[in-house]
N, C-alpha and C positions, 0 to 999 in steps of 0.2 A: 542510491547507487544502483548501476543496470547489473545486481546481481542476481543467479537463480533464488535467493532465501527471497529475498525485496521483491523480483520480478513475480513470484507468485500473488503477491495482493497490487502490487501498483503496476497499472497500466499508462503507459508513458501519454500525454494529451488525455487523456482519460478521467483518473482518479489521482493523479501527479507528473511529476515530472522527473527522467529518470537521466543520471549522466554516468560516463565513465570513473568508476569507484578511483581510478588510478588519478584522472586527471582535475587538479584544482581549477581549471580555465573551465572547465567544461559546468564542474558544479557551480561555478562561480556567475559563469553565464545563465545558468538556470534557474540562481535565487537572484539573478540580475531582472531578468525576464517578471518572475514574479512582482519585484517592487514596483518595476514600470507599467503593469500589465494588471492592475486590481482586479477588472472581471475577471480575467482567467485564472485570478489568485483563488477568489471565492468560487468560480464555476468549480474547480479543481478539490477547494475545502468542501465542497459539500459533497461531489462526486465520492471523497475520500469521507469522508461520515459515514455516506449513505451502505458504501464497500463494508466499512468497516459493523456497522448496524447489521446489515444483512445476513454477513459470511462468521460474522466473529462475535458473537451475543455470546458472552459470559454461559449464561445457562444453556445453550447449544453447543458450546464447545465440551462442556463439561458432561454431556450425556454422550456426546461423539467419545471423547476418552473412556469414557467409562464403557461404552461397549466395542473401543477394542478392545482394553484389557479384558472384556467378558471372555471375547471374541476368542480369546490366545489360550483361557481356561478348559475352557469346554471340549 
């Protein structure tokens, strides 16, 4: 959905495809798009891996948390 939580990790052509959260036609057309559109399904699955690998590794998130709560201590 093109919300701010979503739009911070998914880049609309990008790393996914982003529709109006309100409108069914809209997402409907989007995972329409995908089934007809296989490379751009897997261009879009790996963009979105790679996002995901890069920005969101389990043990990088977990030391970023932990030094804000340092952060708020100190």
């Amino acid at each position: 959905s093109a919300t701010p939580p979503v739009e911070e990790v998914v880049r609309d052509g990008e790393n996914g495809l982003l529709a109006n959260f309100r409108s069914p036609r809209q997402i409907a057309d989007q995972v329409e798009c995908l089934l007809e559109d296989r490379q751009l399904a897997e261009r879009l699955g790996k963009s979105a891996r790679e996002t995901i690998l890069e920005g969101y590794e389990k043990e990088a998130c977990l030391r970023a948390q932990a030094n804000l709560m340092y952060s708020q201590i100190r």
